[in-house]
N, C-alpha and C positions, 0 to 999 in steps of 0.2 A: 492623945494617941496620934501618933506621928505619922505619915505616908506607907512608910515599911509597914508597922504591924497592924493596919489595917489590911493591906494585901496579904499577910499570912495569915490573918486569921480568917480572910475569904476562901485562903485554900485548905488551909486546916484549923474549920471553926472546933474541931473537938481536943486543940492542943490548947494550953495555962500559955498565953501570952508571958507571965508571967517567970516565967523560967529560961524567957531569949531576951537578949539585951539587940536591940536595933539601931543602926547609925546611919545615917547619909550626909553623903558628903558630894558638892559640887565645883569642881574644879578643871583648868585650863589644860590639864594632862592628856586628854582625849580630844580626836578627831568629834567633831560635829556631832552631838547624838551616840556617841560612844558611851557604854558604863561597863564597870564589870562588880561582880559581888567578892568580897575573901568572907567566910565561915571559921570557925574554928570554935569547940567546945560550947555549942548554941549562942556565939557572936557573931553576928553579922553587920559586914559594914559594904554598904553602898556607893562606890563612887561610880559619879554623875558628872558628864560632861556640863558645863556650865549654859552650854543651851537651853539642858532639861529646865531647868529655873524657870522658864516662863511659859512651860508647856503644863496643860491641867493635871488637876492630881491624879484623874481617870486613866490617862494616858501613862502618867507615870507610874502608876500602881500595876499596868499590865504589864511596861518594860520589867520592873520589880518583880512581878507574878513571873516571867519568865524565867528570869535568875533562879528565880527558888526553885521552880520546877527542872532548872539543867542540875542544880545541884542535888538533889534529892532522885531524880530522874524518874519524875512520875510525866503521866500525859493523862491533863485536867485543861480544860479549855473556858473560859469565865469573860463575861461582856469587855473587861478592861485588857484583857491579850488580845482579843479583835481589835477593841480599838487603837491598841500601841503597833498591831499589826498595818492596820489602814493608814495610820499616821504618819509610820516608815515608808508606806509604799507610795506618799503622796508630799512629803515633803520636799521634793525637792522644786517642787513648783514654787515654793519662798528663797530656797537657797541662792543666794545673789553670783552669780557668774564672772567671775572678775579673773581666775587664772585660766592662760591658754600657750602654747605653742604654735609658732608656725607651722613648722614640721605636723604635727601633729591634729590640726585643725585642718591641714589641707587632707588629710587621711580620713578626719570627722566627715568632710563636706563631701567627698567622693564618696565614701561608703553610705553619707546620706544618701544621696542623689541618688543612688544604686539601688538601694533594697528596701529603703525605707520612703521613697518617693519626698526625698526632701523636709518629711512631717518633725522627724525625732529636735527636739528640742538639744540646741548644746548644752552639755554640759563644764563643768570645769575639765581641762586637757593639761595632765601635770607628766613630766617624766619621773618614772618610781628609782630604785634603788638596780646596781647593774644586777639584777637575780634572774639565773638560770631556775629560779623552786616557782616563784610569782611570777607570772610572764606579763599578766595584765590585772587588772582589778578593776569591778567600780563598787564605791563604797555610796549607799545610799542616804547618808545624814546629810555629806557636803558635795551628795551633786558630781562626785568627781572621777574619771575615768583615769587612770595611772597604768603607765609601759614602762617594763623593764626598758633599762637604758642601754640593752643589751640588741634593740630593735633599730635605733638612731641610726646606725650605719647600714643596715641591712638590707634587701629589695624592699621598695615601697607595697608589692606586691604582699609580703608575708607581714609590714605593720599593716595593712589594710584589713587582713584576716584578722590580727589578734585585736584591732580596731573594733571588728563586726562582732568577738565571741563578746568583748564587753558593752556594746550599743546591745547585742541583746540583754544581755541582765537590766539596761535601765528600760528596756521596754518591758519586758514578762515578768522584773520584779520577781518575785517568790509566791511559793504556796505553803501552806503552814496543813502541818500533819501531824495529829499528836505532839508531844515534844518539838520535833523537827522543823528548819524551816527546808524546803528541798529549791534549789537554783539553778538544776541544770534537770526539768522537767522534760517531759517529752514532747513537748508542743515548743518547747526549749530546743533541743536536739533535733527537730522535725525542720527548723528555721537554720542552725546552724549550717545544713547540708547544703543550701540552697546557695551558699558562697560557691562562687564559679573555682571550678577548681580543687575543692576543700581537702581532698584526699592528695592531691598534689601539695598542699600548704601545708600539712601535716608532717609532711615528708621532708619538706623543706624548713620546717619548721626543729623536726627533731636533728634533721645535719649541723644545723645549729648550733641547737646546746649540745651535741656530741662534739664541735668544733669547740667551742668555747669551754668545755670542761677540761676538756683534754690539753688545753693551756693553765687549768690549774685543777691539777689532780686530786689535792688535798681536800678539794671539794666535793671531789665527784660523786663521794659517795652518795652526799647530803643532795644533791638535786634533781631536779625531776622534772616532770614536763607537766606542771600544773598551772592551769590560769581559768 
């Protein structure tokens, strides 16, 4: 019995194992700790970023336990989703640090020094893709905080804000709620405010992408002011 249906029959011990065919699969397709499930007619196949390979089956079987429960969309909670939980919110303490920007590091190190009294650990500092929909990201498997390339030119002032919405996610991480994981908490949003100015950066933030869309219209409709 393979990794997978061991975790489904931990969620659903009153289902015939035998009536689901299970696959996992690990491969270089996926950012760091990334997987996702496909289903179809009780097949399920698992791809696994090739990290997952030498993380324990406990851990893996909670990432798994998760998939099954977005797909089914039940909210059941079992010792191995804490633990895939705890493991997300702590691995980046292994993740090795090797990509950075000047641009972009000196934004780290200011906004450190500012609000986080210098503690916050670097992470990786990549620039993302030019999107007015993703303004910033940090993705917790590899460590790494990513800016639209839509900020490169702009006052250092407003990279410095969308700098500080994503240093907070690597500090407050997530809380896990039924099903849900929730990112933008209210002890989340309680710390966001406290950026000098925030309501001003906002502002300056949406003239922005109002400027930038309206150099390509075709797009407009699709974007938005999410980060």
């Amino acid at each position: 019995m393979n990794i997978a249906e061991k975790a489904f029959l931990e969620i659903f011990p009153e289902k015939n194992i035998e009536d689901y065919d299970f696959e996992i699969k690990y491969n270089n397709k996926f950012n760091d700790y990334n997987a996702n499930v496909k289903y179809f007619r009780n097949n399920f196949q698992f791809n696994l970023s090739k990290k997952w390979k030498n993380v324990s089956e406990e851990i893996q079987s909670g990432l798994i336990q998760e998939l099954l429960l977005k797909i089914f969309r039940l909210k059941k909670k079992t010792t191995n989703i804490d633990l895939y939980n705890l493991f997300m919110k702590n691995v980046h303490i292994s993740v090795p640090k090797t990509k950075t920007d000047a641009i972009l590091e000196e934004s780290f190190n200011k906004v450190n020094e500012k609000y986080f009294f210098g503690l916050l650990e670097r992470p990786n500092l990549v620039w993302g893709n030019f999107s007015l929909r993703k303004l910033g990201h940090y993705e917790y498997g590899s460590d790494t905080i990513s800016i639209s390339r839509v900020f490169r030119n702009s006052d250092m002032d407003i990279l410095d804000y969308v700098m500080y919405h994503e240093m907070l996610h690597k500090k407050h991480k997530f809380n896990s709620k039924g099903m849900r994981n929730f990112h933008h908490t209210k002890e989340f949003k309680s710390s966001e405010k406290k950026f000098e100015n925030s309501s001003l950066m906002e502002e300056k933030i949406s003239r922005l992408v109002r400027k930038e869309s309206a150099r390509n219209p075709l797009k407009r409709s699709i974007f938005g002011l999410n980060f």
